[in-house]
C-alpha positions as CSV (number, residue, x, y, z in Angstrom):
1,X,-35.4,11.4,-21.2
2,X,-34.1,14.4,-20.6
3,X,-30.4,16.0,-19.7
4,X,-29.7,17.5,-16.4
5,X,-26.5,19.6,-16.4
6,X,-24.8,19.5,-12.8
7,X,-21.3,21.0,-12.3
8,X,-20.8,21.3,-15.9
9,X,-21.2,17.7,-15.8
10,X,-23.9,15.9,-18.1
11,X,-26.4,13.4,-17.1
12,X,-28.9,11.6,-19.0
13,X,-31.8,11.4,-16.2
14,X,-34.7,8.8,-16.7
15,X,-38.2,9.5,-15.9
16,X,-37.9,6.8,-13.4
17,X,-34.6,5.0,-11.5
18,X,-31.2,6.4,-11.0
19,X,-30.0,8.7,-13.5
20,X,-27.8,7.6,-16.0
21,X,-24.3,9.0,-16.4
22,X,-22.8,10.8,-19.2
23,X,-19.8,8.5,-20.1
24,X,-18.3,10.5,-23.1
25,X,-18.6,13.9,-20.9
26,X,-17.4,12.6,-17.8
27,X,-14.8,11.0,-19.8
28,X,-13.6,14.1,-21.7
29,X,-13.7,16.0,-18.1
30,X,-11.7,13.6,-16.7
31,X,-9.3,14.0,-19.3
32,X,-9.1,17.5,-19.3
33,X,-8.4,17.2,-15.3
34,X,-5.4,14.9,-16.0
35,X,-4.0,16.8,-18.3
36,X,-3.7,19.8,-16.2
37,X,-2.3,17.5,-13.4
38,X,1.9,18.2,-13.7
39,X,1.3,18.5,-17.4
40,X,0.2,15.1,-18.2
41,X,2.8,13.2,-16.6
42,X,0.7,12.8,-13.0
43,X,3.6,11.4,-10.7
44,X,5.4,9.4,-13.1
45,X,8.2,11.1,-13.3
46,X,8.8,10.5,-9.4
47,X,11.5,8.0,-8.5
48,X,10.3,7.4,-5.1
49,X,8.0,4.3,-4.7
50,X,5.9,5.8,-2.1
51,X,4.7,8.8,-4.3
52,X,4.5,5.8,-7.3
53,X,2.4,3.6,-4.9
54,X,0.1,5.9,-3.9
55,X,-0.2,8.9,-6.0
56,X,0.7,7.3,-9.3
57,X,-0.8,4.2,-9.1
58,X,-4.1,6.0,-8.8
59,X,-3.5,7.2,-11.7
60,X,-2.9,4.6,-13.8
61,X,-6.1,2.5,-12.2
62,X,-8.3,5.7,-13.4
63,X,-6.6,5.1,-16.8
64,X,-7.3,1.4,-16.6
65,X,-11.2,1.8,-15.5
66,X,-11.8,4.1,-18.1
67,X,-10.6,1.5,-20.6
68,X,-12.5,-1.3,-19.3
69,X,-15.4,1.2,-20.0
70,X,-15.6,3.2,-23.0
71,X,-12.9,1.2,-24.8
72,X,-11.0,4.4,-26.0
73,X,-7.3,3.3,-26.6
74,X,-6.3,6.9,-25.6
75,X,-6.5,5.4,-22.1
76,X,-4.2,2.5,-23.1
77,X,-1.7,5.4,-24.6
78,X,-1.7,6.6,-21.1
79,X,-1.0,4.3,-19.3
80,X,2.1,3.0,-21.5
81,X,3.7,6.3,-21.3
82,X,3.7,6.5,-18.1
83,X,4.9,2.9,-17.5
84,X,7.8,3.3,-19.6
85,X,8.8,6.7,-17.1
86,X,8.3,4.1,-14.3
87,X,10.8,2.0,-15.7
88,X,12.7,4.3,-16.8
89,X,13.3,5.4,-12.9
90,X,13.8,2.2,-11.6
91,X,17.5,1.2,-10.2
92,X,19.7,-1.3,-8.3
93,X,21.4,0.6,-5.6
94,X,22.3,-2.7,-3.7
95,X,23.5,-4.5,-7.0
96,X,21.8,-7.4,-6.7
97,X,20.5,-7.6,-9.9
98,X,16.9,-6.3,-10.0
99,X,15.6,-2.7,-10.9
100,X,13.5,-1.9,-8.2
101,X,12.0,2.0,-6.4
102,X,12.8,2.8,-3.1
103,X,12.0,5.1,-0.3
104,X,13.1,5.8,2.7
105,X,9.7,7.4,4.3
106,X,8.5,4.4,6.1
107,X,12.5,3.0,7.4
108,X,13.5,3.3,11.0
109,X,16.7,4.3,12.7
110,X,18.4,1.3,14.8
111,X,20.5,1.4,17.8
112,X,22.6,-1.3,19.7
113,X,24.2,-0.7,23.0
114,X,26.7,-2.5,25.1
115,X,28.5,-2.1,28.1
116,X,32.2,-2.7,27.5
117,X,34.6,-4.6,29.7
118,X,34.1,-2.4,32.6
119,X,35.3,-2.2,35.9
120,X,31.6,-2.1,37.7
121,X,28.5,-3.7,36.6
122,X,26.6,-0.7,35.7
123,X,23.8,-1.5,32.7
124,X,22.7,0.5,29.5
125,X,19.4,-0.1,28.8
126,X,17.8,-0.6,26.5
127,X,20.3,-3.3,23.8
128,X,18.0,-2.8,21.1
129,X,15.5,0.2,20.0
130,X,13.9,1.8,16.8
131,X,12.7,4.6,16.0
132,X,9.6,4.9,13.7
133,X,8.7,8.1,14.5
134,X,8.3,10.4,11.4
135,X,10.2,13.7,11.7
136,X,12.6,12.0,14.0
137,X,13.8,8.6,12.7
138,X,15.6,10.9,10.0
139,X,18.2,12.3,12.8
140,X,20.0,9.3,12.9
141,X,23.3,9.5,11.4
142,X,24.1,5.5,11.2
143,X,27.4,6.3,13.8
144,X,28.8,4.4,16.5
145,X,29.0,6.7,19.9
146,X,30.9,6.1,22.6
147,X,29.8,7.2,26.4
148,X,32.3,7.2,28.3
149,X,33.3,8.0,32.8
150,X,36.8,9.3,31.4
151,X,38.1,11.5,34.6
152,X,35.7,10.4,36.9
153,X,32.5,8.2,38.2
154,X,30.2,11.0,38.6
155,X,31.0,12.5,35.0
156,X,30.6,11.2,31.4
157,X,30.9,12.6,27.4
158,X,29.6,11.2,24.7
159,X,31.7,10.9,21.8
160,X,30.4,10.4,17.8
161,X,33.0,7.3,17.5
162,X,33.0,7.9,13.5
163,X,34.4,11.6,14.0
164,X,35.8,11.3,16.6
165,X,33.7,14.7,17.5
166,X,32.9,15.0,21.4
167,X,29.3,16.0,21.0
168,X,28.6,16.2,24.6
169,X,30.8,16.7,28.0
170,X,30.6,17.1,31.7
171,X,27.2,15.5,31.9
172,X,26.3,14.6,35.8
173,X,26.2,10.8,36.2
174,X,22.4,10.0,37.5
175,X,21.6,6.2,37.5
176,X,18.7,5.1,35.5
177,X,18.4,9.3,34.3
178,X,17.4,9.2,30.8
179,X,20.6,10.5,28.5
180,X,19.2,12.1,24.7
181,X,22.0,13.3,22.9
182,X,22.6,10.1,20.7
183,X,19.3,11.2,18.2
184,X,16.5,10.3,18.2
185,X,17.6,7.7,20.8
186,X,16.8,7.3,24.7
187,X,18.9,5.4,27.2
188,X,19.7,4.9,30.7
189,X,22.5,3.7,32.9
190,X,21.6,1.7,36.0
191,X,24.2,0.9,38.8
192,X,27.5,2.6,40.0
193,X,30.0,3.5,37.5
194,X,33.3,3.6,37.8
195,X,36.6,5.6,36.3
196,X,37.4,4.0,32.8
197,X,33.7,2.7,32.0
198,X,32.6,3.1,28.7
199,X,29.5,2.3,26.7
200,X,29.0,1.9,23.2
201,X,25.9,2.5,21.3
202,X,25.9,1.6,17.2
203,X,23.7,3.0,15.5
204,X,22.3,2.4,11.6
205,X,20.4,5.1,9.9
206,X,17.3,5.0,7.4
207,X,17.8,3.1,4.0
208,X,15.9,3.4,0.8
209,X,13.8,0.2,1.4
210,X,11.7,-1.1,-1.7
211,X,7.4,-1.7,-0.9
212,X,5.7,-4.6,-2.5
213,X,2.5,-2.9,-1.9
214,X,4.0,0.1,-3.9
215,X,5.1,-1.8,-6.8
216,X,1.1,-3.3,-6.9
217,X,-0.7,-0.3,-6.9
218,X,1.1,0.5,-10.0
219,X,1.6,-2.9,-11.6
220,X,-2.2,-4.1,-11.3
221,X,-3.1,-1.7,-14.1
222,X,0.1,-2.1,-16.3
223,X,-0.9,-5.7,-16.2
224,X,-4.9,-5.3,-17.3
225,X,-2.9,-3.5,-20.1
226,X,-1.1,-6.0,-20.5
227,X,-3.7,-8.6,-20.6
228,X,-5.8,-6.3,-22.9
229,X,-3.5,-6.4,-25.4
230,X,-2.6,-10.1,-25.5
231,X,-6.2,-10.9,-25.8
232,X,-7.2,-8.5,-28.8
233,X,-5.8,-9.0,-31.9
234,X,-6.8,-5.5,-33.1
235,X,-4.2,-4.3,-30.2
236,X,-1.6,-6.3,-31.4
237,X,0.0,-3.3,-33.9
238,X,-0.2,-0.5,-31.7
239,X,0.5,-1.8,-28.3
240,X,2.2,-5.3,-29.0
241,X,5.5,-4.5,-28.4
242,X,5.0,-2.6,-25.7
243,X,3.4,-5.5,-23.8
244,X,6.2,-8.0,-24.7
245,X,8.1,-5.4,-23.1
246,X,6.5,-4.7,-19.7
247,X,5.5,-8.2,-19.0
248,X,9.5,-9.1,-19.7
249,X,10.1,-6.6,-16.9
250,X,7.5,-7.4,-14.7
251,X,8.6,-11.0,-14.9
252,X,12.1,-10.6,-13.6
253,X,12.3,-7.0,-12.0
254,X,9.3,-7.9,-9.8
255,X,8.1,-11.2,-10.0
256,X,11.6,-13.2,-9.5
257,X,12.8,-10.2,-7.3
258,X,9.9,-10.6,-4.7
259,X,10.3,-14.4,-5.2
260,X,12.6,-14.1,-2.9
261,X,10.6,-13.4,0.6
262,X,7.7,-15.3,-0.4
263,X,6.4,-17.5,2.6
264,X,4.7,-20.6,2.4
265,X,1.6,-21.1,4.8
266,X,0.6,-24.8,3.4
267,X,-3.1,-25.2,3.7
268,X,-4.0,-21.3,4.9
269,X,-2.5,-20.2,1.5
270,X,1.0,-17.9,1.1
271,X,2.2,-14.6,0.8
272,X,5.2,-11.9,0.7
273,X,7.3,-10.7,3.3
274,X,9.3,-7.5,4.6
275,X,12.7,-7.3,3.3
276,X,15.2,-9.0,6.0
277,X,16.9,-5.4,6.9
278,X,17.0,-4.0,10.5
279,X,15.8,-0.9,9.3
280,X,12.0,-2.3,8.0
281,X,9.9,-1.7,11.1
282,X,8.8,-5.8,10.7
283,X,11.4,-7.6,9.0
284,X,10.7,-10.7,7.6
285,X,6.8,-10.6,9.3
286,X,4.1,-11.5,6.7
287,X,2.4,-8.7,5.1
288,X,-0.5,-7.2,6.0
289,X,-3.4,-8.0,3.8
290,X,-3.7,-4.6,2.0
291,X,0.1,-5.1,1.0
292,X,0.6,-8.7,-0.3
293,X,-3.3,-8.0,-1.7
294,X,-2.1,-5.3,-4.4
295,X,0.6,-7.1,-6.1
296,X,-1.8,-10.3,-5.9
297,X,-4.3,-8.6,-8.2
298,X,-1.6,-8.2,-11.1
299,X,-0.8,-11.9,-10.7
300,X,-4.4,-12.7,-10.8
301,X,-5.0,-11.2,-14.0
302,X,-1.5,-12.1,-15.6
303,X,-2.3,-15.9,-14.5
304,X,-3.1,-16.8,-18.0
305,X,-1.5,-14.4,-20.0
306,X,1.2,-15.9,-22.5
307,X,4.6,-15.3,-21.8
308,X,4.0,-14.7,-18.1
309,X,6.3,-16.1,-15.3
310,X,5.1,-19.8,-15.0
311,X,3.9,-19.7,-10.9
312,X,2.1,-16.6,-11.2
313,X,-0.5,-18.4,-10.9
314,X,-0.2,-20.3,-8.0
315,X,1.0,-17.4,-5.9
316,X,-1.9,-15.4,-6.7
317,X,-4.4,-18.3,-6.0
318,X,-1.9,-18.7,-2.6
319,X,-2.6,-14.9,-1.5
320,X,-6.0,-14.9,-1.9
321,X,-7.0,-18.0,-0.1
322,X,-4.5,-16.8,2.6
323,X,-7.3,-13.5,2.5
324,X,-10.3,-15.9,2.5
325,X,-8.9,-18.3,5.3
326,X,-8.6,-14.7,7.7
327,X,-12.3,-13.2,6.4
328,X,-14.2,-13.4,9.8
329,X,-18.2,-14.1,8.7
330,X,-20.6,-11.4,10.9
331,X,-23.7,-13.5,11.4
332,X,-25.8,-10.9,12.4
333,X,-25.8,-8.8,9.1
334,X,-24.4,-12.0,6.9
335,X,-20.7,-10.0,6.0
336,X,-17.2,-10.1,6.3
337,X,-14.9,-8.8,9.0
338,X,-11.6,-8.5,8.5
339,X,-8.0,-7.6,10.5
340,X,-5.7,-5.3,9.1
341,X,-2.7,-7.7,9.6
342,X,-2.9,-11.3,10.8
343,X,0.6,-12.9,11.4
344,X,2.9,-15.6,12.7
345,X,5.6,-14.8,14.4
346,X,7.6,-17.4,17.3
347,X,5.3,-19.9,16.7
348,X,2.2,-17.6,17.8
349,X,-0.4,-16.1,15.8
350,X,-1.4,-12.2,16.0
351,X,-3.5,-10.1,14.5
352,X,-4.2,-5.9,14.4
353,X,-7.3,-4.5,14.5
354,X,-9.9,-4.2,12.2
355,X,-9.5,-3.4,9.1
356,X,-9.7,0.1,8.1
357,X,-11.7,1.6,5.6
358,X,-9.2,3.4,3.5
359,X,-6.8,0.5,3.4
360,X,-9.9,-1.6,3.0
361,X,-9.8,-0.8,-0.6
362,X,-7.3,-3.0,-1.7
363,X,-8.6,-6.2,-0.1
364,X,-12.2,-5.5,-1.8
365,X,-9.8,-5.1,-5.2
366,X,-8.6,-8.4,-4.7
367,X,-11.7,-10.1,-4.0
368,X,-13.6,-8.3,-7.0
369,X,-10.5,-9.4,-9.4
370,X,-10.3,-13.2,-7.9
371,X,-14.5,-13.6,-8.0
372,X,-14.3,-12.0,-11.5
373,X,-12.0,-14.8,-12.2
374,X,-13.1,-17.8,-10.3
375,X,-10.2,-18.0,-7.9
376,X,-11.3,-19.2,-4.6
377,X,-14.1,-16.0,-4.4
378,X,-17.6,-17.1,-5.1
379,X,-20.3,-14.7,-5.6
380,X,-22.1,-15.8,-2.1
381,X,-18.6,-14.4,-0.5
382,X,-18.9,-11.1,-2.7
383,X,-22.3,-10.6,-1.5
384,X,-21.0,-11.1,2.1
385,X,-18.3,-7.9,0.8
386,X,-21.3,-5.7,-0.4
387,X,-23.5,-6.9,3.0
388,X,-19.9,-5.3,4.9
389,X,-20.2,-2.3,3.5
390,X,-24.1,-2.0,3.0
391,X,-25.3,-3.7,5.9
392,X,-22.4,-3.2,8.4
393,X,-20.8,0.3,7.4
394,X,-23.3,2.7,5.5
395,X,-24.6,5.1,8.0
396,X,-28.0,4.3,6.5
397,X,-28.8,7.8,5.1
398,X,-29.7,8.0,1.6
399,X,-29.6,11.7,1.3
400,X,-26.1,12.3,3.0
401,X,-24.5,8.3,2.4
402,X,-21.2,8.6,5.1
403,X,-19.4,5.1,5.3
404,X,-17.8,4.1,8.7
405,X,-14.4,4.0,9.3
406,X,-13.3,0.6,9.7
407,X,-14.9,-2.6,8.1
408,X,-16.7,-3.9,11.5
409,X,-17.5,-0.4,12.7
410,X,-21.2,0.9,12.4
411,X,-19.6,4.2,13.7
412,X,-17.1,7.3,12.8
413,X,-19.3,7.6,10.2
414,X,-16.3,9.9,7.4
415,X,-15.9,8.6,4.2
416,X,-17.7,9.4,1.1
417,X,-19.3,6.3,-0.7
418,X,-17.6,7.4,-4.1
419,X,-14.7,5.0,-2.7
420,X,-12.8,3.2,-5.4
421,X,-13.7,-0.8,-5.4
422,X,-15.9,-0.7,-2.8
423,X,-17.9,1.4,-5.3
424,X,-17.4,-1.5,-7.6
425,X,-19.0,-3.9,-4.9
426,X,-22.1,-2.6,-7.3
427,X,-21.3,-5.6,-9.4
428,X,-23.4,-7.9,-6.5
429,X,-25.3,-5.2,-5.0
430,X,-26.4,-2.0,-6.9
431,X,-27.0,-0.3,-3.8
432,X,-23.1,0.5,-4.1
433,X,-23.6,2.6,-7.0
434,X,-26.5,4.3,-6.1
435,X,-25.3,5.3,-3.4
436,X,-21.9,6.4,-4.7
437,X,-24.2,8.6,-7.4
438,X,-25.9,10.1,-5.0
439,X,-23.1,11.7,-3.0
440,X,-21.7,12.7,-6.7
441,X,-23.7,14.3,-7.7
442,X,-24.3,16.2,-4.6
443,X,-21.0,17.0,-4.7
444,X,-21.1,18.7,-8.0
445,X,-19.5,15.8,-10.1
446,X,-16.2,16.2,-9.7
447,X,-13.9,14.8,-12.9
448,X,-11.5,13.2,-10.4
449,X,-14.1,10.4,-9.2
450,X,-15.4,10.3,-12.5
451,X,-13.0,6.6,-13.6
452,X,-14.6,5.6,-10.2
453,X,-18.2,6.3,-10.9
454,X,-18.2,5.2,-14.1
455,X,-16.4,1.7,-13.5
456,X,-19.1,1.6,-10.7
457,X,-21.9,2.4,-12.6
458,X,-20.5,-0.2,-15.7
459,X,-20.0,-3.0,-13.1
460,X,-23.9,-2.4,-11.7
461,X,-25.1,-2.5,-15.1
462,X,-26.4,0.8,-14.9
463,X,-24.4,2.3,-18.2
């Protein structure tokens, strides 16, 4: 055997078979890398949940991985202190009890509009609009405007109700011309108008709103802490307290909070939904897979840790066979297809389209975590998940791997195979790793992937 030194990265190479992969170097690079990353603290220290979600919890999985393989409690440090910042940031702006993060990125603005006891019978269309458009949603000011024919039919202004500010004036009347001053909103008035008639439009602006799928990303690894400590008595001095602590937290900040828009499907299984505020672009609509599927890992792996909340168990086992129920089985190359979202809404089902790679990654992490556990998962369905992205999405080049860009797409061929947990998909087909190692290394090795080549290469038995 002999070492092959490839962007300052170490590999032990074999005569024959893959090479093997340097786990105290790669290791040791990575931590070097994170340490250099906002001194330390990665984004931690950031009180929105969307940076949390998915720049943080990132983060925190690579901390987690590198636990589960070289067993260095360093890795366990880590992730504590930055779970006790995360805490630390949480807070109850709408006092109702729970310490939560918000953001306000992915809120809409809202307007109503009315016609007013009027003379004529002129319309404003349209009664009910949002705006999800980034870079314009944000304009909204959450006032109530008035537009109003004051001296004549043919004339209007439009008055911010709240300030009693005329923002616009002398306007020509054109029916069914669109009228833009209320940002970022678009109306029309249909019909003759008459002297007097006045319309009033109500708008509500963005809100912080607090993401489920945030709180997972960073919650699945706090809780294989959590359930690495519980379960090894040589833990116990170091790190008990601190998982007495976060699983107390966990239970009622998030578990009981989200307890609250959980849906019951019956036999197709459960899961979360939006918040019930006109501002979330799909209130009270089921979550899409990805988003339910991230905070469903931690309750899979807290299932059967003492001390946790007594139905985490069922819920998890409720979320994924909601996932299972919606997997759609490719004949031709024996794998999974999947939507992005399916849903119920008025008593009719819908769905998106196909899932996407990127997102992708989450449903595969709850599939790995549920088979790993025996929940619902066998390992015929996980080699149906490696077939998906073997079979169905590899661009079939060993040399130059490229994975496609949605899960039933054999096409758009842009994503590296170093993906996180569908490089674990290794654990039923080794292909996944090899294939990950090879675009690795031909990328020189870089210490950021290295958490996710090395869980990959632990999970194909290849370390």
């Amino acid at each position: 055997m002999r070492s092959l030194l490839m962007g300052g990265i170490i590999l032990m190479s074999a005569v024959s078979g893959w090479a093997q992969l340097d786990v105290a170097a790669l290791a040791e690079a990575y931590r070097a890398y994170d340490l250099e990353r906002n001194e330390g603290l990665g984004h931690s220290d950031k009180p929105d949940s969307g940076s949390l979600g998915w720049g943080e919890g990132a983060i925190i999985q690579d901390y987690a991985d590198l636990w589960e393989v070289t067993g260095d409690t360093y890795w366990l440090e880590k992730i504590a202190d930055h779970f006790r910042r995360i805490m630390a940031n949480a807070s109850d702006p709408d006092g109702d009890g729970y310490l939560s993060w918000q953001t306000s990125t992915y809120s809409t603005a809202v307007a109503y509009a009315e016609r007013l006891l009027n003379v004529s019978d002129a319309q404003i269309e349209p009664a009910f609009q949002k705006n999800t458009r980034s870079g314009e949603f944000q304009q909204c000011t959450g006032h109530t405007y008035l537009i109003e024919f004051h001296d004549s039919a043919d004339v209007f202004r439009v008055t911010d109700w709240d300030t009693r500010e005329v923002i616009a004036d002398g306007l020509a009347y054109e029916s069914g011309a669109a009228i833009t001053v209320i940002e970022p909103f678009r109306f029309t008035i249909s019909g003759e108008t008459h002297q007097g008639d006045r319309f009033m439009v109500r708008t509500s602006a963005p809100e912080p709103i607090e993401y489920t799928v945030h709180q997972g990303m960073f919650i699945y690894p706090v809780a294989l802490f959590i359930e690495a400590v519980k379960s090894t008595p040589e833990l116990q001095a170091q790190f008990g307290a601190d998982a007495d602590e976060f699983l107390a937290f966990i239970n009622r900040h998030v578990f009981e909070k989200n307890e609250r828009d959980w849906l019951d499907l019956g036999e197709l299984g459960g899961a979360y939904r939006f918040e019930p505020k006109i501002t979330d672009r799909f209130p009270n609509r089921v979550m899409p897979h990805n988003q339910y599927g991230a905070l469903a890992r931690a309750w899979l792996v807290l299932a059967d840790v003492e001390g946790a909340h007594p139905l985490i168990a069922q819920r998890a086992e409720q979320m994924v066979r909601l996932f299972r129920n919606y997997l759609v089985l490719d004949e031709e190359h024996d794998a999974w297809a999947w939507r992005y979202w399916d849903w119920i809404a008025f008593g009719e089902p819908g769905s998106s389209s196909w899932e996407d790679t990127s997102h992708g990654h989450i449903d595969v992490s709850l599939a790995i975590e549920a088979a790993r556990r025996g929940v619902v998962f066998t390992d015929e369905d996980m080699a149906r998940m490696a077939n998906t992205w073997l079979a169905v999405m590899w661009n079939g080049d060993t040399q130059a791997p490229l994975m496609a860009a949605r899960v039933a797409d054999s096409e758009d061929f842009k994503h590296s195979p170093v993906m996180r947990d569908w490089s674990a998909l290794s654990q039923w087909d080794r292909r996944a790793y090899e294939l990950a190692l090879t675009a690795y290394q031909a990328a020189g090795t870089p210490a950021a992937s290295a958490p996710v080549m090395l869980l990959s290469a632990k999970r194909a038995g290849a370390l």
